[in-house]
C-alpha positions as CSV (number, residue, x, y, z in Angstrom):
1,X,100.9,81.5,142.5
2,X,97.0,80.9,142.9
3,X,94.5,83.5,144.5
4,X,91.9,82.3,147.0
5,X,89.6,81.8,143.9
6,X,91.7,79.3,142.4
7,X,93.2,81.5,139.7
8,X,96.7,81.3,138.8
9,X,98.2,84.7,138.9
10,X,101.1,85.4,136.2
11,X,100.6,88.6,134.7
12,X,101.6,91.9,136.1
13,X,101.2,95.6,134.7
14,X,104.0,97.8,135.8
15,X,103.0,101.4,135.7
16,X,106.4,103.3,135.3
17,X,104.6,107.0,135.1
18,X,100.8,108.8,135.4
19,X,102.1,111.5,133.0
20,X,101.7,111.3,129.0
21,X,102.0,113.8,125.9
22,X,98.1,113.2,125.3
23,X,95.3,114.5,127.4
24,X,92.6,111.8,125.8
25,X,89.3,112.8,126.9
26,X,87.9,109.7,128.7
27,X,91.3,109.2,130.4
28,X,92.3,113.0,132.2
29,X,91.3,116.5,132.1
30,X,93.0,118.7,129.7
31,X,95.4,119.8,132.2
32,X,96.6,116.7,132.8
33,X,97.7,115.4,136.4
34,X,99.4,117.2,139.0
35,X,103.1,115.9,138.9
36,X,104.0,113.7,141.8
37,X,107.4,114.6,143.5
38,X,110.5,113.0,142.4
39,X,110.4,111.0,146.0
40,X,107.0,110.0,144.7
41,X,107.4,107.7,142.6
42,X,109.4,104.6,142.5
43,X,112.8,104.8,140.6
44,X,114.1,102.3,138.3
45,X,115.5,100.5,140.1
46,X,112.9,100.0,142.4
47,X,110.9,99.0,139.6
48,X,112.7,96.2,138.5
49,X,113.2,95.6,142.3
50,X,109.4,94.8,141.8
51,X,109.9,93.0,139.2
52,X,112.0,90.6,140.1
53,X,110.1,89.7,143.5
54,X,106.7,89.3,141.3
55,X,108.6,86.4,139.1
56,X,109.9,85.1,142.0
57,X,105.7,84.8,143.1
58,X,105.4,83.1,139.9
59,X,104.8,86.1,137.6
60,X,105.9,85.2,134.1
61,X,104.5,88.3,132.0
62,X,105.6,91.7,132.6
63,X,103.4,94.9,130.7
64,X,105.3,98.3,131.2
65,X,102.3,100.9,131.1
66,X,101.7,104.8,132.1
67,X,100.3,107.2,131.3
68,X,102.7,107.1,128.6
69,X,106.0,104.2,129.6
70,X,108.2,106.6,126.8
71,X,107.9,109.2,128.5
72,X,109.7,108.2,131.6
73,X,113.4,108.6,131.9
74,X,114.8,105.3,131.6
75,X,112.4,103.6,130.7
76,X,114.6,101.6,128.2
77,X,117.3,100.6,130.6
78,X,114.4,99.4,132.9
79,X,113.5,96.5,129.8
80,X,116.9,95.6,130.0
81,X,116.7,95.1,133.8
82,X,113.7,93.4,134.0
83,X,114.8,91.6,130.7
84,X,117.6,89.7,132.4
85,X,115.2,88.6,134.8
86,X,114.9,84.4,135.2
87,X,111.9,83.2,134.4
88,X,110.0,86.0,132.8
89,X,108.2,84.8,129.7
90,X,107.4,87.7,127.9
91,X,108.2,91.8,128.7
92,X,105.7,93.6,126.8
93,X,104.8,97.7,126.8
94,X,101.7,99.9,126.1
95,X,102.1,102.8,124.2
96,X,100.4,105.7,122.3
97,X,103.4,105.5,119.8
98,X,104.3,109.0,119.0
99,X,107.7,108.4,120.8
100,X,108.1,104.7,118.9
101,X,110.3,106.5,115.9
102,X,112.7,107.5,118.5
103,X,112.5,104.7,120.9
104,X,111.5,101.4,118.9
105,X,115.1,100.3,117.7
106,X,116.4,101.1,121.5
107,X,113.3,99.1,123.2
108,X,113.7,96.3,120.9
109,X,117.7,95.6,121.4
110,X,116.9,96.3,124.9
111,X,114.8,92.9,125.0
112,X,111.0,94.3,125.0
113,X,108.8,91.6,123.2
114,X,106.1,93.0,122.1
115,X,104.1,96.1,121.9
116,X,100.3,97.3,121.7
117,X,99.9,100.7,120.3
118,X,96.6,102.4,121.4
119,X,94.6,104.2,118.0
120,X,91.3,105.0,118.8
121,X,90.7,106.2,115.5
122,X,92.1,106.9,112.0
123,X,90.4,110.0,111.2
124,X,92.8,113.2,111.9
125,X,90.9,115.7,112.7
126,X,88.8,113.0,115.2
127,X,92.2,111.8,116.4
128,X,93.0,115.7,118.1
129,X,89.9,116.6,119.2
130,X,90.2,113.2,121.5
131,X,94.0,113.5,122.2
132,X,93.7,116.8,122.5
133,X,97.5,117.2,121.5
134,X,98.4,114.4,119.3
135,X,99.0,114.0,115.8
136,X,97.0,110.6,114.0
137,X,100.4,111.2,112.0
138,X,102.6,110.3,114.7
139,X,100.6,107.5,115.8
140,X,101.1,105.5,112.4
141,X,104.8,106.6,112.3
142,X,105.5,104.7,115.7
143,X,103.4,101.8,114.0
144,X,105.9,102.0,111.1
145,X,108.7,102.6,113.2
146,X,107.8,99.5,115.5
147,X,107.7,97.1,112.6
148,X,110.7,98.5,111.7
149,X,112.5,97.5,114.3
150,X,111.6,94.1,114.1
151,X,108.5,94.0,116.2
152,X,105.9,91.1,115.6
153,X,102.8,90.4,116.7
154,X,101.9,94.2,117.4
155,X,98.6,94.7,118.8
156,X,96.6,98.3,118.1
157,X,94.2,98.9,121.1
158,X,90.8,100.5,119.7
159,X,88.5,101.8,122.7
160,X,84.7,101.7,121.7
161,X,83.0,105.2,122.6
162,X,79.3,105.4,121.1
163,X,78.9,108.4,119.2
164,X,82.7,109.1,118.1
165,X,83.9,105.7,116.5
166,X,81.7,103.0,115.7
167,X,81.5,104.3,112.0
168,X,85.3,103.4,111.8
169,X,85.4,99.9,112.8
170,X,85.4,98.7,109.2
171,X,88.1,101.2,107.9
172,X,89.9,99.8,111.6
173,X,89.3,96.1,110.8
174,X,90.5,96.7,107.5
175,X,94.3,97.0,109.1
176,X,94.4,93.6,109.1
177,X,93.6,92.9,105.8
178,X,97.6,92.6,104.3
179,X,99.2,93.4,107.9
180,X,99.6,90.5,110.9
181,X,98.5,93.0,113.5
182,X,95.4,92.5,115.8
183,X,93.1,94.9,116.2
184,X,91.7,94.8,119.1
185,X,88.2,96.6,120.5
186,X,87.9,97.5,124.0
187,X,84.9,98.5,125.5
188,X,85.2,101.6,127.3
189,X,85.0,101.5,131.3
190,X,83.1,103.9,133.3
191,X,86.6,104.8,135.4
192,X,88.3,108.2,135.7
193,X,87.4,110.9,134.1
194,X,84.4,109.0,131.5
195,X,83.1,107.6,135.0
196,X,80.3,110.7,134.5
197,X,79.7,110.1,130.7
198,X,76.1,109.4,129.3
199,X,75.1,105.7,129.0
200,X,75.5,105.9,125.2
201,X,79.4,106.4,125.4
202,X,79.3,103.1,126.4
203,X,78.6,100.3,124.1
204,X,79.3,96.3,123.7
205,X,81.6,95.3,121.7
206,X,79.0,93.6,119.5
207,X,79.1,96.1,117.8
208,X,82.2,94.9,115.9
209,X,80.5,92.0,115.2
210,X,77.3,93.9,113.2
211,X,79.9,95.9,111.6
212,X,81.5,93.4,110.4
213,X,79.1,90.1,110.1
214,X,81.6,88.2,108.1
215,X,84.0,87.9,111.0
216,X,84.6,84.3,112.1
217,X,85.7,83.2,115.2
218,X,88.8,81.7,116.0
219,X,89.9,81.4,119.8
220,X,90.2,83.4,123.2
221,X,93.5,84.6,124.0
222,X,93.9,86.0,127.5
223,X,91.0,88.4,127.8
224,X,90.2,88.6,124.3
225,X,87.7,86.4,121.8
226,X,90.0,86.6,118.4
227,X,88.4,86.8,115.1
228,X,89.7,86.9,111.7
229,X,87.6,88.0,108.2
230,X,88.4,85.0,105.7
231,X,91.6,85.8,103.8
232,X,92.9,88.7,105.9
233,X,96.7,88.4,107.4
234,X,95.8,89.6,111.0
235,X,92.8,89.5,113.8
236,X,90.3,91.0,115.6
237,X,90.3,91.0,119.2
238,X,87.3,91.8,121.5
239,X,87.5,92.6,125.0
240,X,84.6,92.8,127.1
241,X,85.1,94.6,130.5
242,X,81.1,95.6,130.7
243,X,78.7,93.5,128.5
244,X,80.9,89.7,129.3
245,X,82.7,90.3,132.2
246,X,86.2,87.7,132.7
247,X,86.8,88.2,136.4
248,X,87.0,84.4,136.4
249,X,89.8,83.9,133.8
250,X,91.7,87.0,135.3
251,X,95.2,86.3,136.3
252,X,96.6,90.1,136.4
253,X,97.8,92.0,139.1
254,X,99.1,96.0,138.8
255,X,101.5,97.9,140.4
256,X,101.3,101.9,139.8
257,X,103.9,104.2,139.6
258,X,103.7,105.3,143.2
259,X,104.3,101.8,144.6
260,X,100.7,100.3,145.4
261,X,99.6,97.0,144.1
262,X,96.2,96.7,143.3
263,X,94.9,93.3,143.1
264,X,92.2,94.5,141.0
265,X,91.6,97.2,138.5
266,X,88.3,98.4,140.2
267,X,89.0,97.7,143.7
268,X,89.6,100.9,146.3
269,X,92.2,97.5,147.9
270,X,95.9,99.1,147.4
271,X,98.8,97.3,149.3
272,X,101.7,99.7,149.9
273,X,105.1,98.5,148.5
274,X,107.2,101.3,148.7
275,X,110.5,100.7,151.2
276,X,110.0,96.7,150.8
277,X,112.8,94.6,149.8
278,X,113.6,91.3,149.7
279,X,111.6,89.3,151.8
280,X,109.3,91.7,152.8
281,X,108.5,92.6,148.9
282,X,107.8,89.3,148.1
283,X,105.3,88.9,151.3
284,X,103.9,92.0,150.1
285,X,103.4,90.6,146.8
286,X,102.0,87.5,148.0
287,X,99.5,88.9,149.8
288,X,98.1,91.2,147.2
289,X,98.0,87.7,144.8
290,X,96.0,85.9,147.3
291,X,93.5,88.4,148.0
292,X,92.6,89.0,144.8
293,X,89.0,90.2,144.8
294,X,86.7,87.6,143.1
295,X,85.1,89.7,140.4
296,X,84.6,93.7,140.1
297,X,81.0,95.1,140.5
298,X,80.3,97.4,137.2
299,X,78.2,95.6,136.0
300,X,75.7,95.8,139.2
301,X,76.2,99.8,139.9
302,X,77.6,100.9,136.5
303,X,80.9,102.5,138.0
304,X,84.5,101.2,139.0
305,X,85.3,101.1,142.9
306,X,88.8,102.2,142.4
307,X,89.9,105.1,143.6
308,X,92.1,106.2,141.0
309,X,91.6,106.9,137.1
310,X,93.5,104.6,134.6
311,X,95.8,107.0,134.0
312,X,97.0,106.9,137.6
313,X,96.9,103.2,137.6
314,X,98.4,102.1,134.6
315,X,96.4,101.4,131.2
């Protein structure tokens, strides 16, 4: 389904939770977020209620995001669910991957496609002070444990913060070197709990590119400009929220755990879906599709409109 823009809208990211084993600095306060109430948040089987009503609006890409998705009861029988779904192209999930050693084999026979594990950096004693509770360790055990199970194409999501990890990106880009993983950049948004940060936190993502001058491009896929170093196995991705802004080429809607679509990551617009069924979902859903904002504003004003952090959205 197009938006009044023009842009065909097939990609939606399906919070199933706002609570996750990590704290991460930029993303919530050590404390975490208050729990919502069990009557909160939409079950299971509401989710896939969703889902099914998206595809049937011409959404062919499902992402599963949190928080943290494995942390969310049933979370695996939800793949299969949305899984069996006609006309869904690819079911993908975003994950910190300390759960993946107990949950890869499970996600994988359930039907999930493929994964991107977010590793912001490879240094241990960094990786806690940002997590605030995680282990680095874990991290690369879910990476072993996804490739394990048989997972391909496995993307590691690397956010940018000036000041913490721009002396890693060689020693990042270097995962590629005998592995076909991408690793890709992300610049880091001013949304949430970073929204306050000093300018230098945030930096472009050309900063891969002096890091690493013999990067050549290859192609753009989605919202990331790929590019491989001359003999290694996988990529690099860039994405560029801030310093190249894709509001054009953006065909993503969300959905967050307590049933609002947002048409737009950093737009206050929410359109309520809990209760809708049917008919009425799919309205809903057309609606929120067809009023998708034209573009987002941080570039202009430097912070995100929404009214929510990511972690309440769905990374």
């Amino acid at each position: 389904m197009k938006d009044l823009n023009g842009r065909n809208i097939e990609y939606l990211r399906l919070s199933v939770t706002d609570l996750c084993n990590y704290r991460c600095t930029y993303c919530m306060g050590e404390d975490g977020v208050a729990k919502l109430g069990h009557s909160d948040i939409l079950s299971i089987e509401a989710l896939a209620e969703i889902g099914r009503a998206a595809v049937a609006c011409g959404i062919k890409k499902i992402r599963l995001t949190g928080g943290e998705p494995l942390v969310r009861k049933g979370v695996v029988s939800l793949c299969r669910m949305l899984k069996s779904i006609p006309g869904l192209a690819e079911l993908a999930m975003t994950t910190n991957g300390s759960l993946l050693p107990e949950y890869a084999f499970a996600l994988k026979e359930a039907g999930l496609d493929r994964l991107n594990i977010s590793i912001d950096t490879l240094d241990e004693t960094k990786f806690t002070e940002l997590t605030r509770r995680g282990n680095l360790r874990d991290a690369l055990d879910g990476l072993a444990a996804a490739k394990a199970a048989g997972f391909t194409n496995i993307k590691i999501n690397t956010v940018l913060i000036g000041g913490f990890n721009l002396d890693e990106i060689p020693k990042l880009i270097a995962l590629t070197r005998d592995e076909p993983v991408s690793v890709r950049f992300i610049e880091l948004m001013p949304i949430g709990e970073c929204a306050g940060w000093p300018k230098n936190r945030f930096v472009s993502a050309d900063a891969v590119l002096g890091a690493c001058p013999a990067l050549v491009p290859e192609k753009t896929e989605g919202v990331a400009e790929l590019y491989r170093v001359p003999g290694h196995i996988g990529t690099v991705g860039l994405i560029r929220p801030l310093s190249h802004s894709f509001c054009g080429d953006c065909n993503r809607i969300r959905v967050t755990t307590d049933g609002k679509l947002k048409p737009c990551l950093h737009s206050p617009l929410e359109i309520d879906l809990n209760g809708l069924t049917g008919a009425a979902l799919i309205s809903a859903i057309k609606k929120g599709i067809f009023y998708k904002p034209e573009r987002h504003h941080l570039n202009e004003d430097g912070q995100s409109a929404s009214l929510r952090g990511m972690h309440r959205i769905g990374g």
